[in-house]
Biopython code that builds the backbone (N, CA, C, O; Angstrom):
import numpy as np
from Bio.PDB.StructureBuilder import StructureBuilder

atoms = [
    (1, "UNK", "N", (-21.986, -2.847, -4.525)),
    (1, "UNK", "CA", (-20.581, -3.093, -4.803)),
    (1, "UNK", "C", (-19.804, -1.805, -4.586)),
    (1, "UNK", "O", (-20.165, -0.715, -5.032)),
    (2, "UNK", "N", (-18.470, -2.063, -3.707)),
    (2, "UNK", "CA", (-17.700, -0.601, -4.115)),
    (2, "UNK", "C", (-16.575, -1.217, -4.261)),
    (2, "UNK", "O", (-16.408, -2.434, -4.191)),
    (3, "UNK", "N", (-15.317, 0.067, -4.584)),
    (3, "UNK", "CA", (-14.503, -0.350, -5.390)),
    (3, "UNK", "C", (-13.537, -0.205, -4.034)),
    (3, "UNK", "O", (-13.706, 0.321, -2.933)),
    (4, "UNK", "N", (-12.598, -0.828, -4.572)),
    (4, "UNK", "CA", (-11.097, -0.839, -3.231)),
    (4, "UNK", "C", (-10.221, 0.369, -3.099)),
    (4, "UNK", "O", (-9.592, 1.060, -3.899)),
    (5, "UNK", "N", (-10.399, 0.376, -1.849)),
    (5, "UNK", "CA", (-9.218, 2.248, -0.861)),
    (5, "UNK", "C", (-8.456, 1.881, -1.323)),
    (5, "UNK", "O", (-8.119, 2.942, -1.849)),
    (6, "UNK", "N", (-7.150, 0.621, -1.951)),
    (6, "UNK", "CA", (-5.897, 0.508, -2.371)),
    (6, "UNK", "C", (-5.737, 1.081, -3.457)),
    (6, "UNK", "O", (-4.564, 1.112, -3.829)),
    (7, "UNK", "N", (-6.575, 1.617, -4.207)),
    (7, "UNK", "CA", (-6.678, 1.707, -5.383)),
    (7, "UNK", "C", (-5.773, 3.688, -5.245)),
    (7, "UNK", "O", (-6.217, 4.671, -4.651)),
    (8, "UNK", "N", (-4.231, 3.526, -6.207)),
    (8, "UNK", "CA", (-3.820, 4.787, -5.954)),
    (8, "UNK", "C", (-3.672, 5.730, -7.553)),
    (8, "UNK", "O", (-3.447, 6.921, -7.764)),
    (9, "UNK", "N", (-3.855, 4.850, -8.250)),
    (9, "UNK", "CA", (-4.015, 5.356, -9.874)),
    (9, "UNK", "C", (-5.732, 4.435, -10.442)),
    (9, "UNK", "O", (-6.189, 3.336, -10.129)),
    (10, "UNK", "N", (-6.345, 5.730, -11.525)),
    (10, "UNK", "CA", (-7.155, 5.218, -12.120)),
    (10, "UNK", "C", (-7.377, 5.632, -13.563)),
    (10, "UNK", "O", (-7.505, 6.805, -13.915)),
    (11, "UNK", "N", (-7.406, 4.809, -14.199)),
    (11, "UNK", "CA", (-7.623, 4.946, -15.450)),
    (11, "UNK", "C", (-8.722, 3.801, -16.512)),
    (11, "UNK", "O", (-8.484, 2.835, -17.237)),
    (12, "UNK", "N", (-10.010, 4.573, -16.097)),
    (12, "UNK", "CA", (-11.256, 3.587, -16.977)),
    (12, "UNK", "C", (-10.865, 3.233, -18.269)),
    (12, "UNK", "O", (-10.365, 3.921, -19.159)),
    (13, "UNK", "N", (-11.230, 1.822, -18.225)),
    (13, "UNK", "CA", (-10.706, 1.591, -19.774)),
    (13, "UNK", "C", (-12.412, 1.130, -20.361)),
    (13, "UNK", "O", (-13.184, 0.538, -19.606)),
    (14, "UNK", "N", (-12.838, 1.555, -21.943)),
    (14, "UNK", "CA", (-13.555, 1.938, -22.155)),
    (14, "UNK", "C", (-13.921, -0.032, -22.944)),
    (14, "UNK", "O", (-14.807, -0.386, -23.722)),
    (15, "UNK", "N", (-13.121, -0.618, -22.474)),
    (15, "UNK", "CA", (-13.814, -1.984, -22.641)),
    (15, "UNK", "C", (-14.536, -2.870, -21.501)),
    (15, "UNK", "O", (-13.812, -3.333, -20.620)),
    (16, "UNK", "N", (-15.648, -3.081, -21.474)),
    (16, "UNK", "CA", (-16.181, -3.222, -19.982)),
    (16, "UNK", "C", (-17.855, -3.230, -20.274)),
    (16, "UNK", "O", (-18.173, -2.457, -21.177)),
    (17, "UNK", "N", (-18.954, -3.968, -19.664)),
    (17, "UNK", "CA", (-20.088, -3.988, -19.547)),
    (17, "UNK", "C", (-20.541, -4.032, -18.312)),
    (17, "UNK", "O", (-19.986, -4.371, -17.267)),
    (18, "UNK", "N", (-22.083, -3.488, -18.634)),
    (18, "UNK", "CA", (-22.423, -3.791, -17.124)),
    (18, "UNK", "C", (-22.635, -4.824, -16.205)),
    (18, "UNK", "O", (-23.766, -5.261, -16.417)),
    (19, "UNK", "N", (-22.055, -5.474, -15.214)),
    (19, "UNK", "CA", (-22.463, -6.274, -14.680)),
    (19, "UNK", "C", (-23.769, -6.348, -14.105)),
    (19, "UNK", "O", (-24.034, -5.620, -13.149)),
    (20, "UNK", "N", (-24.749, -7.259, -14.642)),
    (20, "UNK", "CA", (-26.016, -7.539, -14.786)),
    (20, "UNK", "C", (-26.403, -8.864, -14.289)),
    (20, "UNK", "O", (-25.632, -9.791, -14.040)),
    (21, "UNK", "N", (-27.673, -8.855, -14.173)),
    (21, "UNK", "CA", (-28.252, -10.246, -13.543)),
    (21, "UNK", "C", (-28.729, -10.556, -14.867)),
    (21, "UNK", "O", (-29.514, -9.746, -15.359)),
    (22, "UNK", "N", (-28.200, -12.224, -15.968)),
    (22, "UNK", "CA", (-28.155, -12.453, -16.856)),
    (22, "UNK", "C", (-28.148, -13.907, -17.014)),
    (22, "UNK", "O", (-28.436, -14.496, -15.972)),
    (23, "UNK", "N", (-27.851, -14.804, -18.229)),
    (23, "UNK", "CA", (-27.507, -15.960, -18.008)),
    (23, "UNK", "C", (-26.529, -16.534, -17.907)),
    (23, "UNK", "O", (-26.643, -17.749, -18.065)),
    (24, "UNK", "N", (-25.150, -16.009, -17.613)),
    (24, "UNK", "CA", (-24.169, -15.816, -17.080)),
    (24, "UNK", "C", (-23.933, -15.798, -15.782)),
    (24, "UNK", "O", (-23.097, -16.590, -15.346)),
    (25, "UNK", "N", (-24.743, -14.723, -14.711)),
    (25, "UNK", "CA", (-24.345, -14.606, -13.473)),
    (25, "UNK", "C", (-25.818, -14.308, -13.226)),
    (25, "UNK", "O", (-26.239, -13.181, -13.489)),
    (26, "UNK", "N", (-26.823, -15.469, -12.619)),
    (26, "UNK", "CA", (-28.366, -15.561, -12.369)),
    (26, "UNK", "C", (-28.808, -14.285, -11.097)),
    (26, "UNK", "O", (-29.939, -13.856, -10.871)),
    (27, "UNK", "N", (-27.478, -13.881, -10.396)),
    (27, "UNK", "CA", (-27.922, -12.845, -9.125)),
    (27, "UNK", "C", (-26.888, -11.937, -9.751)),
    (27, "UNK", "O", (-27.149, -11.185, -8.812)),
    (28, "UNK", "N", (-25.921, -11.251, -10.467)),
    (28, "UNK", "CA", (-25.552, -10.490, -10.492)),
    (28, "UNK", "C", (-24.792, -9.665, -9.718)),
    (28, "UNK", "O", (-24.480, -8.475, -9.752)),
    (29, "UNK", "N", (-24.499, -10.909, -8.777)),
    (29, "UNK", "CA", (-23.530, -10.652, -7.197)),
    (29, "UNK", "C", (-22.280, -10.773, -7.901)),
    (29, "UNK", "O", (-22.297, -10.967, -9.116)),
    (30, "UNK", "N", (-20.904, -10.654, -7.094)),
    (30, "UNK", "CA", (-19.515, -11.263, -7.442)),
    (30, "UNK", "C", (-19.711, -12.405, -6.628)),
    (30, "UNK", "O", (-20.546, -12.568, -5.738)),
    (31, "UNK", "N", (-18.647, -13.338, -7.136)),
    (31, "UNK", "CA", (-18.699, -14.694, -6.066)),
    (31, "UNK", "C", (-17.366, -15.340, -6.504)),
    (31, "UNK", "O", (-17.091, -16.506, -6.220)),
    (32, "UNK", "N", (-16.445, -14.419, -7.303)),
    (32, "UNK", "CA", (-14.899, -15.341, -6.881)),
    (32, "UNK", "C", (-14.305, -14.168, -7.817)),
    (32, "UNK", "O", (-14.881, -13.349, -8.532)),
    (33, "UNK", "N", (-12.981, -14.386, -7.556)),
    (33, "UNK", "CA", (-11.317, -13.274, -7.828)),
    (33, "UNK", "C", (-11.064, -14.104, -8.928)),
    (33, "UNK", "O", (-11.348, -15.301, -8.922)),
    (34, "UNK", "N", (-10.461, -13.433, -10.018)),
    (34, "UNK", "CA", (-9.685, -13.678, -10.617)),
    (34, "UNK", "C", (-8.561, -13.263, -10.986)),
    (34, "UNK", "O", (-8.647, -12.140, -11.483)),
    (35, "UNK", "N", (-6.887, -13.938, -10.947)),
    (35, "UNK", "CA", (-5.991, -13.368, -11.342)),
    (35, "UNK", "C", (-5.196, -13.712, -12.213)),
    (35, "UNK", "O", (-4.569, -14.771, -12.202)),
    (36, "UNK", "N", (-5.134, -12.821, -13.092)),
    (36, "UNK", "CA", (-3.998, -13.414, -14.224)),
    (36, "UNK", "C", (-3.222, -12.118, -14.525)),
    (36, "UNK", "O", (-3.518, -10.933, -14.372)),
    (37, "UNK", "N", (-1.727, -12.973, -15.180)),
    (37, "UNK", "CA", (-0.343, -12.013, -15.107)),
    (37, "UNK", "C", (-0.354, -11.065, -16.454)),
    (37, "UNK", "O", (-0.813, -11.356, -17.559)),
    (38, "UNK", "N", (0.105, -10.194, -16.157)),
    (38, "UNK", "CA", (0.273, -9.408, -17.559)),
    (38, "UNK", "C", (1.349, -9.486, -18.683)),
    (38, "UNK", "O", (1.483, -8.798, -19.695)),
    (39, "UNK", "N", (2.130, -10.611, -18.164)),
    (39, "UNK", "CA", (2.818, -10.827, -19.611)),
    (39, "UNK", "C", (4.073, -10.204, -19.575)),
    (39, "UNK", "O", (4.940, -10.421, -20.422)),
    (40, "UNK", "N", (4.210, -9.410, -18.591)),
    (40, "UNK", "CA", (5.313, -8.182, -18.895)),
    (40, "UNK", "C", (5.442, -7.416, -17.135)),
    (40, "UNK", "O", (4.890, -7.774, -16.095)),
    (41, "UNK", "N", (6.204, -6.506, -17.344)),
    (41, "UNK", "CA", (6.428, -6.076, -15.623)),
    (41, "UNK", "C", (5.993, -4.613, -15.867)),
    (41, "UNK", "O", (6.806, -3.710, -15.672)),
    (42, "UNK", "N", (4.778, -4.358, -16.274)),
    (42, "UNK", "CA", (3.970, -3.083, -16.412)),
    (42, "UNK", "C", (4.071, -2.248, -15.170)),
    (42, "UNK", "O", (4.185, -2.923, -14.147)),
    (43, "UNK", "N", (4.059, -1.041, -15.014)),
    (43, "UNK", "CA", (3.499, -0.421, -14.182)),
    (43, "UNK", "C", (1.769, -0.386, -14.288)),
    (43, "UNK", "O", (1.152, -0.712, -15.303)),
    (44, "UNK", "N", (1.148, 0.076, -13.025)),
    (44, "UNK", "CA", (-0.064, 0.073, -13.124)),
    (44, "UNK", "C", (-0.493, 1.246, -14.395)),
    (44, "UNK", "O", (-1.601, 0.992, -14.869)),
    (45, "UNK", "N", (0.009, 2.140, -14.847)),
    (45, "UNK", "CA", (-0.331, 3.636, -15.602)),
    (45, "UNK", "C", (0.320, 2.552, -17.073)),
    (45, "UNK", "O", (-0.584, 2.331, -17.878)),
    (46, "UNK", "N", (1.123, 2.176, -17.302)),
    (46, "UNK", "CA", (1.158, 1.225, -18.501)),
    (46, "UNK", "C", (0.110, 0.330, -18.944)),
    (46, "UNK", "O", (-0.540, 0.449, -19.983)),
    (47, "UNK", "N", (0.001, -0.597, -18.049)),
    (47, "UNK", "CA", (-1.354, -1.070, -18.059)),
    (47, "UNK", "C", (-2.527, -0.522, -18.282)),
    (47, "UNK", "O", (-3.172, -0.849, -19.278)),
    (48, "UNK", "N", (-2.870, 0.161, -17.621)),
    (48, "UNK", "CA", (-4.159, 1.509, -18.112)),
    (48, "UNK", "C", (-4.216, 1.414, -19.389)),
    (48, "UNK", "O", (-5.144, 1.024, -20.096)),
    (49, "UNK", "N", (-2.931, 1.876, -19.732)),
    (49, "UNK", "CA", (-2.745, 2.589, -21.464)),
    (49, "UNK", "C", (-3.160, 1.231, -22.147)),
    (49, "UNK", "O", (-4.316, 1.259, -22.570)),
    (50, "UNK", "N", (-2.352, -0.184, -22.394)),
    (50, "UNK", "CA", (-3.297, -1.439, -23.052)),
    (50, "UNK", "C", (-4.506, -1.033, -22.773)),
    (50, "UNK", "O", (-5.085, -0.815, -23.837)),
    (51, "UNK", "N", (-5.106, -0.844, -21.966)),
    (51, "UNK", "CA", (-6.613, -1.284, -21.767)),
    (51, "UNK", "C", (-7.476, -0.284, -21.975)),
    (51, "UNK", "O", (-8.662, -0.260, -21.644)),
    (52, "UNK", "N", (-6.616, 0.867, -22.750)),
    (52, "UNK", "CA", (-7.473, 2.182, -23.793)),
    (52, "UNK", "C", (-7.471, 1.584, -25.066)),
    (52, "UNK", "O", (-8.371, 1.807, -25.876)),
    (53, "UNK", "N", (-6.304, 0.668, -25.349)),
    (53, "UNK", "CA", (-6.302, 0.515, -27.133)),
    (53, "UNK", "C", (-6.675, -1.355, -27.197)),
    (53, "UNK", "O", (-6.723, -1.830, -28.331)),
    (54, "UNK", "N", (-6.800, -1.847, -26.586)),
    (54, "UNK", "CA", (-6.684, -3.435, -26.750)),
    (54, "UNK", "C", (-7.870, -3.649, -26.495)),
    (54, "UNK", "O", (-8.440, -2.737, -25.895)),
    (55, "UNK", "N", (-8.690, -4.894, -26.836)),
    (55, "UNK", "CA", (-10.042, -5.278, -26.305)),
    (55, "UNK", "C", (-9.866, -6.429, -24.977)),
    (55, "UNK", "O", (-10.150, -7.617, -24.825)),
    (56, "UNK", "N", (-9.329, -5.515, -24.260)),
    (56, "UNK", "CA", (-9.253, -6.340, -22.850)),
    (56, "UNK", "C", (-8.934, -5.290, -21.768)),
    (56, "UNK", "O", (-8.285, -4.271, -22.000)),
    (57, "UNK", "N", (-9.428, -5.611, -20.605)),
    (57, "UNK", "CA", (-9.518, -4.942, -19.472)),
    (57, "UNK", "C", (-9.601, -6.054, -18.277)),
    (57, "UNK", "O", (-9.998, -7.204, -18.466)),
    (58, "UNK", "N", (-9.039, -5.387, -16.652)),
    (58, "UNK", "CA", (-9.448, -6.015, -15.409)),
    (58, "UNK", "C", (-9.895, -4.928, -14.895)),
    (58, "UNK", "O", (-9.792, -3.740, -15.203)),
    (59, "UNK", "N", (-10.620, -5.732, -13.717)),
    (59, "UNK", "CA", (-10.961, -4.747, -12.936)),
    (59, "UNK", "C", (-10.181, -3.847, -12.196)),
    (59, "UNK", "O", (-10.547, -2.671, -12.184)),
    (60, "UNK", "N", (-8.837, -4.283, -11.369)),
    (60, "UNK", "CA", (-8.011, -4.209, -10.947)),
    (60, "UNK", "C", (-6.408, -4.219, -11.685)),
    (60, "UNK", "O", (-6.157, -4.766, -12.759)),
    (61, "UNK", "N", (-5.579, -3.596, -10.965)),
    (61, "UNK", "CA", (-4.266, -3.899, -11.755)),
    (61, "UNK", "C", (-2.927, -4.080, -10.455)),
    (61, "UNK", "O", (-3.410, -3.960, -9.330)),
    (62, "UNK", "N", (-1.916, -4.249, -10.454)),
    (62, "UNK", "CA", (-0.861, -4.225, -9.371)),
    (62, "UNK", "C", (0.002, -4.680, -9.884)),
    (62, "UNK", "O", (0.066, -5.826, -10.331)),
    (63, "UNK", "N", (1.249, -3.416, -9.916)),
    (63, "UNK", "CA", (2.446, -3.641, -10.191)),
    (63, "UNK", "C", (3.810, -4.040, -9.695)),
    (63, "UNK", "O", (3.649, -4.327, -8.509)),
    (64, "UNK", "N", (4.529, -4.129, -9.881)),
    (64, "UNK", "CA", (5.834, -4.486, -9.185)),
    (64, "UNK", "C", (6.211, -4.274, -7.613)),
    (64, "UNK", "O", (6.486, -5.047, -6.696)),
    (65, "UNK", "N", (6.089, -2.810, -7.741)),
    (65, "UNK", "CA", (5.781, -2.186, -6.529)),
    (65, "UNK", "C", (4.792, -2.049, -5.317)),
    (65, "UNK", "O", (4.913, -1.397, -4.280)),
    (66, "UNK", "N", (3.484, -3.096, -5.890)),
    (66, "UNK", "CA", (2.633, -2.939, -5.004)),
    (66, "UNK", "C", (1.649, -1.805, -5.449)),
    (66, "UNK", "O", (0.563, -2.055, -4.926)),
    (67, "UNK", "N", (1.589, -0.816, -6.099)),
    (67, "UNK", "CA", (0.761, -0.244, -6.516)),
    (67, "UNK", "C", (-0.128, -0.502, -7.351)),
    (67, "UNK", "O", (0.124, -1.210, -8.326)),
    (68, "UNK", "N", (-1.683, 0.167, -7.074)),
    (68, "UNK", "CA", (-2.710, -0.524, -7.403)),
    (68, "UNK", "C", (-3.880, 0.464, -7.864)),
    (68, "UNK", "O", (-4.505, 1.387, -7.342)),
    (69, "UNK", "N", (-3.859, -0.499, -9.691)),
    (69, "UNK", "CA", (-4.529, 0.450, -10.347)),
    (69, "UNK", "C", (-6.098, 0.271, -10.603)),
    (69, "UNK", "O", (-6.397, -0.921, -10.527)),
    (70, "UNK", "N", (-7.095, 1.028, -10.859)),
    (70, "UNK", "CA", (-8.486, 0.298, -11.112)),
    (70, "UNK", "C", (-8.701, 0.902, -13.055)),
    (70, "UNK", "O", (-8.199, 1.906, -13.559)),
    (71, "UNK", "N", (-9.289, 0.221, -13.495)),
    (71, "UNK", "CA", (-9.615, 0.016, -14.845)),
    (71, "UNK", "C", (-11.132, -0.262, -15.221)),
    (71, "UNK", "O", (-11.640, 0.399, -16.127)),
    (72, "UNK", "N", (-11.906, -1.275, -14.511)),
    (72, "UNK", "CA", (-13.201, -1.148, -14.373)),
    (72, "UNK", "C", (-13.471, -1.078, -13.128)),
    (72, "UNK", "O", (-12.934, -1.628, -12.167)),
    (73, "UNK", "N", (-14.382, -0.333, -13.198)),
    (73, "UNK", "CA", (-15.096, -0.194, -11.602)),
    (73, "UNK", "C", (-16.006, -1.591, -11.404)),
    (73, "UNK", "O", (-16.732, -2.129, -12.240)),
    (74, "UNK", "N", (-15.762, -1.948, -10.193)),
    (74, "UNK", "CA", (-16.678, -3.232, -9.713)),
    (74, "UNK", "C", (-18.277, -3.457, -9.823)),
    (74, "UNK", "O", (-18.779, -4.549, -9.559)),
    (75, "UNK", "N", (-19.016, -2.365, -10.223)),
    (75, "UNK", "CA", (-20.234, -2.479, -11.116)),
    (75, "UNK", "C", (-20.178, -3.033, -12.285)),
    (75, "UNK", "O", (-21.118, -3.561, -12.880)),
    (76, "UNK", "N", (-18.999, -2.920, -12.667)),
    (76, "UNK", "CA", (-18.747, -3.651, -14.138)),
    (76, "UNK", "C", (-17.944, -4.481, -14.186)),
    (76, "UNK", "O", (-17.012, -4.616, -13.394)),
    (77, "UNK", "N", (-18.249, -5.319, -15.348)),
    (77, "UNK", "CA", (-17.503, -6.369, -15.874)),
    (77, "UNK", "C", (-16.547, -6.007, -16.945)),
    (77, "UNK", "O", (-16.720, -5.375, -17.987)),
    (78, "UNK", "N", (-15.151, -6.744, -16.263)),
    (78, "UNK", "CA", (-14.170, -6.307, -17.204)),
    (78, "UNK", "C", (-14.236, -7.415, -18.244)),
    (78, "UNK", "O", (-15.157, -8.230, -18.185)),
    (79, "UNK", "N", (-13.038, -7.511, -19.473)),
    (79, "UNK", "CA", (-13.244, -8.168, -20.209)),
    (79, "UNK", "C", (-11.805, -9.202, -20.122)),
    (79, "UNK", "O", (-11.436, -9.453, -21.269)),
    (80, "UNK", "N", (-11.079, -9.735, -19.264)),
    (80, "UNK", "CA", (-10.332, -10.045, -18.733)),
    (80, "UNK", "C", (-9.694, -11.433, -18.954)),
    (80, "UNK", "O", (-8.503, -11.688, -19.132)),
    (81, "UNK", "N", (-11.012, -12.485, -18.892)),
    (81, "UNK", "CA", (-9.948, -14.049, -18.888)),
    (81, "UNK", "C", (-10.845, -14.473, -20.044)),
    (81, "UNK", "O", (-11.321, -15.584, -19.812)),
    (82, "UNK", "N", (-11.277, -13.915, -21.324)),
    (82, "UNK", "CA", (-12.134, -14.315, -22.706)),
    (82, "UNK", "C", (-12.570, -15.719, -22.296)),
    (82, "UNK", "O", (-12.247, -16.866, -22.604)),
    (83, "UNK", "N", (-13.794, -14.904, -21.131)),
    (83, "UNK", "CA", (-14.924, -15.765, -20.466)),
    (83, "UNK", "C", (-15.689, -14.943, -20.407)),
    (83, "UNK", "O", (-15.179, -14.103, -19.666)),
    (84, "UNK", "N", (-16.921, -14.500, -20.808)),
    (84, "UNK", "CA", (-17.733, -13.905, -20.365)),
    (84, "UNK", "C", (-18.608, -14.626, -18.555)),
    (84, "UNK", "O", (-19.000, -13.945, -17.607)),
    (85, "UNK", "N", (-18.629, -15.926, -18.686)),
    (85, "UNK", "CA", (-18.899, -16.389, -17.991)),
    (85, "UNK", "C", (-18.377, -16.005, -16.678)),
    (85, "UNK", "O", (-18.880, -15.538, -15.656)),
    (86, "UNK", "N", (-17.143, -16.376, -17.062)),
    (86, "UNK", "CA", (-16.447, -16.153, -14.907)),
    (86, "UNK", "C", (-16.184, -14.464, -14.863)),
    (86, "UNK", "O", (-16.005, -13.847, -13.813)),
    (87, "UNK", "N", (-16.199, -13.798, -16.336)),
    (87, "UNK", "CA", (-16.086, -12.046, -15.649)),
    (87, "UNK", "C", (-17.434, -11.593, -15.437)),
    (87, "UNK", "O", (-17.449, -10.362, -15.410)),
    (88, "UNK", "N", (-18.351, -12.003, -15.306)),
    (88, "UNK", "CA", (-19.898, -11.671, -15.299)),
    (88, "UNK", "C", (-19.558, -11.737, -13.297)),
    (88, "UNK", "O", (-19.960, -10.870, -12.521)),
    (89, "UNK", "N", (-18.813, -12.889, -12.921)),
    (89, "UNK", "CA", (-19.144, -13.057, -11.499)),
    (89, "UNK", "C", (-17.596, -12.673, -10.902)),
    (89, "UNK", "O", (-17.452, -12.919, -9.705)),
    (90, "UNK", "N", (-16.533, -12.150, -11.550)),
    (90, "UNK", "CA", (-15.259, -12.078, -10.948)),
    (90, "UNK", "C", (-14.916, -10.777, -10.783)),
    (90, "UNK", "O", (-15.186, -9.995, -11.694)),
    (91, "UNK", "N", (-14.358, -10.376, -9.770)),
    (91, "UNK", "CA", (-13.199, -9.223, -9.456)),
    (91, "UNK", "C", (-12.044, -9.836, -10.173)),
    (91, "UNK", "O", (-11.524, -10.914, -9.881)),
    (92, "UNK", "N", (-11.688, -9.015, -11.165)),
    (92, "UNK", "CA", (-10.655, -9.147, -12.347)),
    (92, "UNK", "C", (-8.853, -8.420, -11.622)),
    (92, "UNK", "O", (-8.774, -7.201, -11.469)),
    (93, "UNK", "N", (-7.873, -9.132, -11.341)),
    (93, "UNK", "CA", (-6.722, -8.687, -11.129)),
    (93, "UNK", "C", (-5.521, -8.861, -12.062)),
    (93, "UNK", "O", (-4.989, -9.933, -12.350)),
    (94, "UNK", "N", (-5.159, -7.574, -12.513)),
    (94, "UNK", "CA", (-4.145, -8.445, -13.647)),
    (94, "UNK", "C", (-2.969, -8.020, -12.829)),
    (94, "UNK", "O", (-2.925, -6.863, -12.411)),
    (95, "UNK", "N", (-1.899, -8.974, -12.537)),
    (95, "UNK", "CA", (-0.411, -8.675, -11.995)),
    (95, "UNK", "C", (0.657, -8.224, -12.464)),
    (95, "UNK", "O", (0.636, -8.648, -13.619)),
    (96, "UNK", "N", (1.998, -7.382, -12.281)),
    (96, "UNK", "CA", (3.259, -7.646, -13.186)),
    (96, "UNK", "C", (3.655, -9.015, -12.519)),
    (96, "UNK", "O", (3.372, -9.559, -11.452)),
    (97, "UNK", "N", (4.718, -9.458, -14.009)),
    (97, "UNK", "CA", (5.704, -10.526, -13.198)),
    (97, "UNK", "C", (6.732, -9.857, -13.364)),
    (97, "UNK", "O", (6.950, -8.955, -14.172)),
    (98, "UNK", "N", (7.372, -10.299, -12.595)),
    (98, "UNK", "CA", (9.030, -10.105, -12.418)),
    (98, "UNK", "C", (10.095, -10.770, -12.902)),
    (98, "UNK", "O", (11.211, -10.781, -12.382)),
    (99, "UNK", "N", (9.652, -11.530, -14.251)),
    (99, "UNK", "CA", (10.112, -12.614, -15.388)),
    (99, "UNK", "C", (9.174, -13.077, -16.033)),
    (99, "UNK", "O", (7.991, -13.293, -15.770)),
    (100, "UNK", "N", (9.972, -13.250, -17.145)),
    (100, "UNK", "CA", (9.514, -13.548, -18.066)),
    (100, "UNK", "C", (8.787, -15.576, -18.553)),
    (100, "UNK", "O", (8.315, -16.368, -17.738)),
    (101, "UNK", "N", (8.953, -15.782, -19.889)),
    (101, "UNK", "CA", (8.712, -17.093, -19.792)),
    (101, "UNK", "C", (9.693, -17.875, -19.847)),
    (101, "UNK", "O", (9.630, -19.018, -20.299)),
    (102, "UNK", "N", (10.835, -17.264, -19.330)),
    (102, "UNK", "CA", (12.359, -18.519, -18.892)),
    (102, "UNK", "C", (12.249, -18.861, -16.696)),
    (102, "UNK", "O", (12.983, -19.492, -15.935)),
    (103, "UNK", "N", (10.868, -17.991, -16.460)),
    (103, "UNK", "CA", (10.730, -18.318, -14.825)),
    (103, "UNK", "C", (9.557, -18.616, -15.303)),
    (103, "UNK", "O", (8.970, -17.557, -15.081)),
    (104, "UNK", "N", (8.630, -19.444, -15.908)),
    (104, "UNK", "CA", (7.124, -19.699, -16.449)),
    (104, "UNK", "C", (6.208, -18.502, -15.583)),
    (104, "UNK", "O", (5.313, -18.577, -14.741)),
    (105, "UNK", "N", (6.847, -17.495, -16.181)),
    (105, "UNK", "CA", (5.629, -16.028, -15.611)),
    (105, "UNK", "C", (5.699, -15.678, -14.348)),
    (105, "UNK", "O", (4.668, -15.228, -13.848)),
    (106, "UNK", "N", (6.561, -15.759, -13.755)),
    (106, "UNK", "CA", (6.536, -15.434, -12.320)),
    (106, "UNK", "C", (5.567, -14.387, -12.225)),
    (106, "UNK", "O", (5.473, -13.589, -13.157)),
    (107, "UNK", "N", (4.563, -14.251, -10.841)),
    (107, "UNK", "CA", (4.461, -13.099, -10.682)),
    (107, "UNK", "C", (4.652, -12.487, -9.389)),
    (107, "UNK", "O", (4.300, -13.017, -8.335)),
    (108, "UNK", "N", (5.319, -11.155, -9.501)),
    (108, "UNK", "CA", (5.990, -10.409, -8.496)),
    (108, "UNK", "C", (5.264, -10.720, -7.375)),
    (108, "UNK", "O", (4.063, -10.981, -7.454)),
    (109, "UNK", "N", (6.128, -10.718, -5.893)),
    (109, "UNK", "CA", (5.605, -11.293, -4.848)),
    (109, "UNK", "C", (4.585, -9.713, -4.151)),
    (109, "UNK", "O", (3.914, -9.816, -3.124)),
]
sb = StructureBuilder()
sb.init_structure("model")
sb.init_model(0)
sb.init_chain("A")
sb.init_seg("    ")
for serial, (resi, resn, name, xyz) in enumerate(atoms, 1):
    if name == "N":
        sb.init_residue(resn, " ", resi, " ")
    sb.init_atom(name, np.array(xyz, "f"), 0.0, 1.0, " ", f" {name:<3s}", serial, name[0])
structure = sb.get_structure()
């Protein structure tokens, strides 16, 4: 596994396991993306900061701007959609939106 060249800020967040061959993910390969919005129009370095104090992390992050942060490295499993199941096998992306819940979460194009 390696991690993505887009990646222009990093900040490990210390919630995260190893992705392992388990009963969760039987090969310990990735085998699908996951994306979900952050709730808010974070920068990627905001985001970071949740994912020092909160018990949640992605692997990935991308903000408004297109900039793109990493949080767990792709050896690991972030703690992301409170599934152990699909983060055992997912590349974790959390997005800004660009509204709130009066546009049901948009997220930035």
């Amino acid at each position: 596994m390696s991690n993505s060249k887009l990646v222009s800020y990093t900040k490990i967040s210390p919630h995260k396991n190893p992705r392992k061959n388990d009963t969760y993910n039987k090969t310990g390969k990735i085998t699908k993306i996951t994306i979900h919005h952050m709730a808010g129009n974070l920068s990627v370095e905001s985001c970071g900061n949740v994912f020092q104090t909160r018990e949640v992390s992605a692997n990935y992050g991308i903000d408004s701007n297109g900039k793109v942060g990493m949080y767990v490295e792709e050896k690991d499993r972030s703690w992301a959609s409170s599934s152990p199941e699909n983060d055992y096998k997912a590349v974790t992306i959390e997005v800004a939106n660009d509204g709130g819940a009066d546009t049901d979460w948009h997220v930035s194009d």
